[in-house]
C-alpha positions in Angstrom: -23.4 4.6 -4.2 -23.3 6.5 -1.5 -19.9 8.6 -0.2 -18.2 7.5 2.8 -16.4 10.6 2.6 -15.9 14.4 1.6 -15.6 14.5 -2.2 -11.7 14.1 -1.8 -11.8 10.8 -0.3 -14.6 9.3 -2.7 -14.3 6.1 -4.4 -12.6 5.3 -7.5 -10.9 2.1 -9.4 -7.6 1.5 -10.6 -9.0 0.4 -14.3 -8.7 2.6 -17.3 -7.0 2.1 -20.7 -3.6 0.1 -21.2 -1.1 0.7 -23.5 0.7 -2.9 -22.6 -0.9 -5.5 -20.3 1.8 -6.8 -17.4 2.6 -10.2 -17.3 0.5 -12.5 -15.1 2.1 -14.2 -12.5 1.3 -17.8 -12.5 -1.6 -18.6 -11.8 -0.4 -22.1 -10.1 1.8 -20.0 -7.7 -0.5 -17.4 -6.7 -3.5 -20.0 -6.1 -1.2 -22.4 -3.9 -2.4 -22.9 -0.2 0.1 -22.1 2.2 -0.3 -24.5 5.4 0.2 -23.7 8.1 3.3 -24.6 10.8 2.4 -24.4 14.2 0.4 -22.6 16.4 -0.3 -18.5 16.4 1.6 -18.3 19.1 4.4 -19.9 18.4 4.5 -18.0 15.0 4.5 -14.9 17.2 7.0 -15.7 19.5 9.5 -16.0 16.4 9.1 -12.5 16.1 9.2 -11.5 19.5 11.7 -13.4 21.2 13.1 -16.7 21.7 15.6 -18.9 23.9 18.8 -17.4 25.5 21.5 -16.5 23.0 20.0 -17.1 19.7 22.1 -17.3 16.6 22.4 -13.5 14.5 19.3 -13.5 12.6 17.1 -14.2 15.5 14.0 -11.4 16.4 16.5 -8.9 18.5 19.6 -10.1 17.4 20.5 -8.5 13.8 23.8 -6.4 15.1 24.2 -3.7 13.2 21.9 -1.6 10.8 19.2 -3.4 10.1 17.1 -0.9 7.6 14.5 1.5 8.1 10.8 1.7 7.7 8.4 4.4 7.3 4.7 3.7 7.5 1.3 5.9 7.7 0.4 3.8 10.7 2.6 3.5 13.7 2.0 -0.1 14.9 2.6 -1.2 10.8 5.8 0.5 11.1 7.0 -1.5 14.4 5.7 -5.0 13.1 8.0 -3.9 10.0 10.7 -3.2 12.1 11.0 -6.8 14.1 10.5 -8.4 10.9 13.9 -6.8 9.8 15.6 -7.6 13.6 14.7 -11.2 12.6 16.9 -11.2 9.2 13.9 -10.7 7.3 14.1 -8.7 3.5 12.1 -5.6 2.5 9.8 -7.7 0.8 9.1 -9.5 3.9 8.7 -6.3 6.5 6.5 -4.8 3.6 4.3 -7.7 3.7 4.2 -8.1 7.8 3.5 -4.2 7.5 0.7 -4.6 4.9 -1.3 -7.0 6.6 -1.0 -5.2 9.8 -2.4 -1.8 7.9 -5.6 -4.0 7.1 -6.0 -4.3 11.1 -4.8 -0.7 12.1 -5.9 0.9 9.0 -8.9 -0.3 7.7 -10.1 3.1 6.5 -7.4 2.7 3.7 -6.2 -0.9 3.8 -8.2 -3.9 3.6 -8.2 -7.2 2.7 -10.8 -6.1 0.4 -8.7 -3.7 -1.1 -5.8 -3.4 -3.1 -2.5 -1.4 -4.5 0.4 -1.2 -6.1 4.2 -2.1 -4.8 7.8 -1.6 -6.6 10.6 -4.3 -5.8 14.3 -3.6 -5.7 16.1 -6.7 -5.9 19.9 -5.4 -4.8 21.1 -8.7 -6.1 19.4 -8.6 -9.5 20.0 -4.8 -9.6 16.6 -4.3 -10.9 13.3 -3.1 -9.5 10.0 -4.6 -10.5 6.2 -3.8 -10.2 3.5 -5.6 -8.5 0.2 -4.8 -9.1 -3.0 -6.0 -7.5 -5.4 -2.9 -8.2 -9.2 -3.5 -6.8 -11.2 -3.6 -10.1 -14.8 -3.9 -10.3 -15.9 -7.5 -11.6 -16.2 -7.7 -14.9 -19.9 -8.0 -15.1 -20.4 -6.2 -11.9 -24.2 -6.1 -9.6 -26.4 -3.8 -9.6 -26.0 -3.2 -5.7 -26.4 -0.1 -3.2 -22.3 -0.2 -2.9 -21.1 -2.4 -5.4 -17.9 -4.1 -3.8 -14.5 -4.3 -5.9 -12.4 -7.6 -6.1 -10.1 -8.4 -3.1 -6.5 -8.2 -3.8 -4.9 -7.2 -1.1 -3.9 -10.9 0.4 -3.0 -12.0 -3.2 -0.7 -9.0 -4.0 1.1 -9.0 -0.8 1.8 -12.5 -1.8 3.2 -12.0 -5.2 4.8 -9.2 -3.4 6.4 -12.1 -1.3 7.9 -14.2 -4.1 10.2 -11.4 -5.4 12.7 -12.2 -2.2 11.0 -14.6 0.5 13.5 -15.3 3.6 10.6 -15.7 6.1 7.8 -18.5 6.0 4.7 -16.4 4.7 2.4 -17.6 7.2 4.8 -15.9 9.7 4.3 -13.0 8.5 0.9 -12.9 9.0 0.6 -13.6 12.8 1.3 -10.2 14.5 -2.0 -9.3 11.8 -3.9 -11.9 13.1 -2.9 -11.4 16.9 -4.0 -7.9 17.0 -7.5 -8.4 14.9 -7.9 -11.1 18.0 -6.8 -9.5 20.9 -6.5 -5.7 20.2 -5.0 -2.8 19.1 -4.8 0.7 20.4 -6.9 2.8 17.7 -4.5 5.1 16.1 -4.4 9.0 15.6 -4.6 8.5 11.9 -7.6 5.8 12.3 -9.3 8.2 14.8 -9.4 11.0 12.3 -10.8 8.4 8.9 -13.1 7.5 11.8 -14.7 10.9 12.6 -14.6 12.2 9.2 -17.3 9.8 8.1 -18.7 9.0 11.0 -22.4 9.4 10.6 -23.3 7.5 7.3 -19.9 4.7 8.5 -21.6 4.2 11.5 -25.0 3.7 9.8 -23.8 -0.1 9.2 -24.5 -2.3 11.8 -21.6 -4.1 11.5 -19.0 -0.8 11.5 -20.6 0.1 14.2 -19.7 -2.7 15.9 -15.9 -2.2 15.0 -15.7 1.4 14.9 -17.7 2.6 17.7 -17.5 2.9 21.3 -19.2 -0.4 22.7 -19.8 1.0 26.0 -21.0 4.9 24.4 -21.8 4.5 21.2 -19.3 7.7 20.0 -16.5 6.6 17.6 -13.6 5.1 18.5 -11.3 7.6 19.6 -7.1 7.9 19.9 -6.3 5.4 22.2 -9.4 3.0 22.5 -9.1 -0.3 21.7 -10.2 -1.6 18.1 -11.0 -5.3 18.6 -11.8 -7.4 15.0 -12.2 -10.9 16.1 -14.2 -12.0 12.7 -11.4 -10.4 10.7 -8.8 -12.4 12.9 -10.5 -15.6 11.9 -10.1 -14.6 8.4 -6.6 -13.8 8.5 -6.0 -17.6 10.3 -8.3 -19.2 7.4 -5.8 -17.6 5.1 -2.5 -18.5 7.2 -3.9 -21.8 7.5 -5.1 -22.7 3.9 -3.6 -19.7 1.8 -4.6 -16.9 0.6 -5.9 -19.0 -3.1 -8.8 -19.6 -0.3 -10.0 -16.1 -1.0 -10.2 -16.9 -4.5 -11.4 -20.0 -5.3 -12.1 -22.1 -1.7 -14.4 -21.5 0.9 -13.5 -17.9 2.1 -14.2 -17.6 -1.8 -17.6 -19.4 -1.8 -18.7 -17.3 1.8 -17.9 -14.4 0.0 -20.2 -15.3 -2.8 -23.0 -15.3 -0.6 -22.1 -12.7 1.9 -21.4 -9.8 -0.5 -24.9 -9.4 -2.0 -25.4 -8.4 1.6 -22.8 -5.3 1.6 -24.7 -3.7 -1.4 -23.0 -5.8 -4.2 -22.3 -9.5 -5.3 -19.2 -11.0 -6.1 -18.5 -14.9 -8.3 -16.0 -17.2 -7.1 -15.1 -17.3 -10.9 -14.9 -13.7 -10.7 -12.6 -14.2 -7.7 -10.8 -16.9 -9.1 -9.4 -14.9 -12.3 -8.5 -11.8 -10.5 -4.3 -12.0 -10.2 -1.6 -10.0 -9.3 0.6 -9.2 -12.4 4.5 -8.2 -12.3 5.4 -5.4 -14.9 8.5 -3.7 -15.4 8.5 0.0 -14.0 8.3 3.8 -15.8 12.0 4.8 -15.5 14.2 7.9 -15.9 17.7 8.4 -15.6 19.6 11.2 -13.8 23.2 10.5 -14.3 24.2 6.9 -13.1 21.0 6.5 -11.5 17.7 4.8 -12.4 14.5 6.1 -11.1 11.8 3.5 -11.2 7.7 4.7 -10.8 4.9 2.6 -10.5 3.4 1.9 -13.9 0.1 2.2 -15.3 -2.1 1.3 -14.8 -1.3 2.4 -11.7 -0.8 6.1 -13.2 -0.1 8.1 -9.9 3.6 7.2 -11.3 3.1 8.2 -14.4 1.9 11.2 -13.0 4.8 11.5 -10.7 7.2 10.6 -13.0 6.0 13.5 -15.2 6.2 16.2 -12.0 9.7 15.0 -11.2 10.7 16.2 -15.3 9.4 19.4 -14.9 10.7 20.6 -11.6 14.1 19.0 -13.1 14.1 21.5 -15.9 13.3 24.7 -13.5 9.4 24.0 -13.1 7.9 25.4 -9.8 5.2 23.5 -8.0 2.2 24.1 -9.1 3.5 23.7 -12.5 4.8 20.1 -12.1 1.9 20.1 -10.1 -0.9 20.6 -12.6 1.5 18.7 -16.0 1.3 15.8 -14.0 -2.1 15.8 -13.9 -2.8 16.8 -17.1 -0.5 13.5 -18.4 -2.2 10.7 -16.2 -5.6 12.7 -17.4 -4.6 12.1 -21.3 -3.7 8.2 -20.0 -7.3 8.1 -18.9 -8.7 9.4 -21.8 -6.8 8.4 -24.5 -4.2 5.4 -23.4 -0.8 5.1 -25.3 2.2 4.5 -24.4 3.2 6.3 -20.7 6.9 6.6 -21.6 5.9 8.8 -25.0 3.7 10.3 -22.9 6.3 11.9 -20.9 8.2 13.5 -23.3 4.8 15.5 -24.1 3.9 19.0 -22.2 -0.2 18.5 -22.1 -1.6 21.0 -20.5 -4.4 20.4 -17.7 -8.2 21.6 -19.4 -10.8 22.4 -16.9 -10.4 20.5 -13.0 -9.8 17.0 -11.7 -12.4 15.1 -10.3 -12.6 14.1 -6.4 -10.2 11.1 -6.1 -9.9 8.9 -3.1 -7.8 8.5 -0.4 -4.9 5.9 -0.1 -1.9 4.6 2.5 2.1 4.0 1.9 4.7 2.2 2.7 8.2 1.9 2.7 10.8 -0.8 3.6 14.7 -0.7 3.4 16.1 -4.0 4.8 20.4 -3.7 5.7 21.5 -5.3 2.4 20.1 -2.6 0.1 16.9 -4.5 -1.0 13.6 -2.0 -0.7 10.0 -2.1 -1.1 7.4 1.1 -1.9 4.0 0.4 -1.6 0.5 2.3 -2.2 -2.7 0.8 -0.9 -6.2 1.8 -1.2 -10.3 0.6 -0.8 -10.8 3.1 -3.4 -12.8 5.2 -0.7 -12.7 5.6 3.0 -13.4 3.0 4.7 -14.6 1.1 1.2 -18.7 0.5 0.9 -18.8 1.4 4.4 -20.3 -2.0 5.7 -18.6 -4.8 7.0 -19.1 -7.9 5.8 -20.4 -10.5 8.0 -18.3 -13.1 9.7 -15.5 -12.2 7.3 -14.9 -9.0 9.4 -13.8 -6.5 6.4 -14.9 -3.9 4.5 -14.8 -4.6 0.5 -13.4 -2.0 -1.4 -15.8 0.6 -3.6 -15.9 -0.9 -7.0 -14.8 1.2 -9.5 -16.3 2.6 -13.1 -19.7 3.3 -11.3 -20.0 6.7 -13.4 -19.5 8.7 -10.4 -16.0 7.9 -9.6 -12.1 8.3 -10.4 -8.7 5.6 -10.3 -6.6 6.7 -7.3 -3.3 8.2 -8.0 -1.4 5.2 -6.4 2.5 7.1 -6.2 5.7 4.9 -4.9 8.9 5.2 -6.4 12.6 3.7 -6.1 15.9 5.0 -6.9 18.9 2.5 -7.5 22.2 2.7 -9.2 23.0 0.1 -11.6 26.6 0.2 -11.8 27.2 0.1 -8.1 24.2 -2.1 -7.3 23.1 0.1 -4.3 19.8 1.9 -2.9 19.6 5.6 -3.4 15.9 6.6 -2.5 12.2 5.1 -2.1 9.4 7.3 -1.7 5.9 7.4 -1.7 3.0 10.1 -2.0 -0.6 10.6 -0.7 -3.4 13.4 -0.3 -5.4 12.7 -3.3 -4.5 14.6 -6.2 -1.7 15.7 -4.5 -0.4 12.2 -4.0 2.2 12.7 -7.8 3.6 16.2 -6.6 3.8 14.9 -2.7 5.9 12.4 -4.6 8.2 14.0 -7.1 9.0 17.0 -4.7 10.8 15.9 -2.1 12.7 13.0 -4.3 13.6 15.9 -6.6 14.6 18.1 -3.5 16.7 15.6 -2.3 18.1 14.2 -5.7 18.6 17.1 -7.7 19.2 19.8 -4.9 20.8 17.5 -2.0 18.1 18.9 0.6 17.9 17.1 4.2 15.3 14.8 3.8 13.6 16.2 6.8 13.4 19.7 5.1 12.1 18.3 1.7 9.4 16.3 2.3 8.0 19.8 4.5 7.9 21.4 1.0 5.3 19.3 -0.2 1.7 21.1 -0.7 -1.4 20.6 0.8 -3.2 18.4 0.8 -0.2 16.1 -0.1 1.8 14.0 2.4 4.7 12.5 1.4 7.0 9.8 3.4 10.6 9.2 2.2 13.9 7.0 2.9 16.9 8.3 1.5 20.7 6.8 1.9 23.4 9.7 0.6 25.7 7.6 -0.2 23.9 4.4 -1.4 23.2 1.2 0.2 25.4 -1.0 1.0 27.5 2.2 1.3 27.6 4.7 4.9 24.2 3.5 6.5 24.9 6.2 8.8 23.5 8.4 6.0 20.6 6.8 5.5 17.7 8.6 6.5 13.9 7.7 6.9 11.3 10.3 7.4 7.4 10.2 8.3 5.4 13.4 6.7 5.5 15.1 9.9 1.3 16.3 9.0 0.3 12.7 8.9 0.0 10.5 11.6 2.8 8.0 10.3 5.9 7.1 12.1 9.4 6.4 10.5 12.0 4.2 11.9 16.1 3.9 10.9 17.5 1.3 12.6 20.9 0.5 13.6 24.6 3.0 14.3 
């Protein structure tokens, strides 16, 4: 297949051995259609505004706190936000925001893609994992640029069942309206965009998206990105639900369109790739319980593993290079990731180019949070668009040539006072564990400003972070949200 990007951003798959398989969600609930309730418009205007003094809970009209989000795309971060002024949870910003990366992001977020998300559930004191990596097919083509299995709209779903408030299809329309009608291309899109340019551009159908109609040139800061096909996918799956993807006609279209991208998919291929919930990694410092995405979504493992070392006096590029050398002994060998961490594996020889990924965090004003990594598994995924359908599948995975992303998100809660402490989230490739563990460790173990911590993290790391000093519910005047300020992300902490 060919790269879409320098040899840090190539392709790679979030299979690999497994020492315990996470539940399945149900299959019934994940396949349901969701119908839709009215008009795109109206949908919208539920988030944007409404009659003359609305009832608290209304778009605007959360007084108060009402959470913060941080987000490696700007626009993702504001949907977030009026998600949360309408009364919405973290679960339900995360899932507005996620969709919304698909449109503003697609060099990193797709509907063809997938990722990984933790879940803490103030309530139920307890943070879960939901994972809906991108896997290659299990019998996968012999294709140009094979494409991986679609997850994203089935993740964000289950993602959505661990506390809905807002209707689902909702949450989807501010997706939908900008795919239609527009979006300002952002810095971080205009910078995936020029760093592949040349072979990206190749396809007719990128070039269509991603290039200048009136030049030619890619689309730079500030031009708009218009994705009508993709905004008629995105109503399909408001409409019908996203089970259409899976095992109704988006499925069947995507049957016959993806032999054209460079690789075929099955609808029965489709229809048996689900979400799964799984219970985190977890450490304890003191009263608190740190929570890391599980394998096999091992950038947590890996992070989980940096975060032990620099707790026991461990500088950088030691944590650094043990957690690499622990998810590369996962890889390898499998076993179980919690014995794995009380091991001191060294790191033989280097690690191979990994790909390139997005995050996501949501804090909603009751103490409920969300972290989320996404990837296609390679910039910008095959590289070609699919026809009508308007996305780019993700790079399947276990081609010979590639390597899993380091997928990184963790949450911090207390048990004993049922409060939020910290959610964080790292990217840059291989740096994605350490841009991870450092600042959390920084702020945990040393009390650092968050501000001054995530600034420690290495190159080519980038790490975004939401801390509360003194929990959540608690002083939300302490609570902090911060946007690596290398990346092109913005954070948002809402409220006095």
């Amino acid at each position: 297949m060919t790269s879409l990007a320098p040899n840090r951003t190539r392709p790679a798959s979030l299979s690999g051995p497994r020492s315990a398989r996470p539940r399945a969600l149900a299959a019934a609930a994940l396949m349901l259609g969701l119908t839709g309730c009215g008009t795109v418009s109206s949908l919208t205007s539920s988030l944007t505004g409404g009659s003359s003094a609305p009832p608290e809970g209304t778009p605007g009209h959360v007084r108060g706190y009402f959470g913060a989000v941080v987000a490696d795309e700007p626009r993702a971060a504001l949907v977030a936000r009026d998600v949360l002024s309408a009364g919405g949870t973290a679960a339900d910003a995360a899932v507005a925001a996620g969709f919304t990366m698909a449109v503003t992001l697609p060099s990193r977020v797709g509907l063809g893609g997938g990722g990984a998300c933790l879940a803490y559930n103030r309530t139920r004191s307890s943070t879960e994992a939901v994972l809906f990596p991108a896997n290659a097919p299990a019998q996968p083509a012999a294709g140009d640029r094979p494409a991986a299995l679609p997850m994203l709209a089935r993740g964000l779903f289950a993602l959505h069942t661990r506390q809905p408030r807002r209707p689902f299809n909702e949450l989807m329309a501010p997706a939908e309206q900008l795919a239609r009608f527009g979006a300002t291309t952002s810095r971080a899109l205009a910078q995936d965009i020029a760093a592949v340019a040349g072979p990206l551009l190749a396809d007719p159908g990128a070039r269509a998206v991603f290039a200048n109609p009136a030049t030619g040139a890619p689309l730079a800061e500030g031009e708009r990105l218009v994705q009508a096909d993709l905004g008629g996918t995105l109503a399909t799956l408001r409409v019908s639900g996203v089970g259409d993807m899976h095992q109704g006609t988006l499925a069947r279209r995507l049957e016959e369109l993806t032999p054209r991208a460079g690789g075929a998919l099955t609808v029965e291929e489709l229809r048996a790739a689900v979400p799964a919930v799984a219970r985190p990694i977890e450490l304890r410092r003191g009263t608190d319980l740190l929570s890391f995405l599980p394998t096999p979504a091992d950038g947590g493992l890996a992070a989980a593993a940096a975060f032990q070392a620099l707790q026991s006096g461990a500088d950088i590029d030691t944590a650094s290079q043990r957690s690499l050398a622990v998810s590369r002994i996962w890889r390898e060998q499998g076993g179980d990731p919690q014995a794995l961490l009380a091991t001191s594996p060294t790191l033989a020889g280097g690690v191979p180019a990994l790909p390139a990924s997005a995050s996501l965090l949501v804090l909603d004003r009751e103490g409920n949070a969300v972290s989320c990594a996404f990837t296609l598994n390679n910039l910008f995924g095959t590289g070609r668009v699919l026809p009508q359908l308007g996305f780019l599948p993700a790079a399947a995975p276990n081609s010979g040539r590639v390597e899993p992303p380091l997928l990184a998100a963790a949450i911090v809660h207390n048990p004993n006072l049922r409060a939020f402490r910290y959610a964080g989230a790292g990217t840059g490739q291989a740096a994605a564990p350490i841009a991870l563990a450092q600042p959390m460790a920084q702020s945990l173990l040393n009390n650092r400003p968050l501000a001054e911590a995530v600034g420690t993290v290495p190159e080519p790391g980038r790490a975004n972070a939401v801390s509360c000093g003194r929990y959540l519910p608690g002083e939300s005047g302490q609570c902090v949200a911060v946007a690596d300020p290398r990346g092109a992300g913005l954070a948002v902490n809402g409220g006095p």
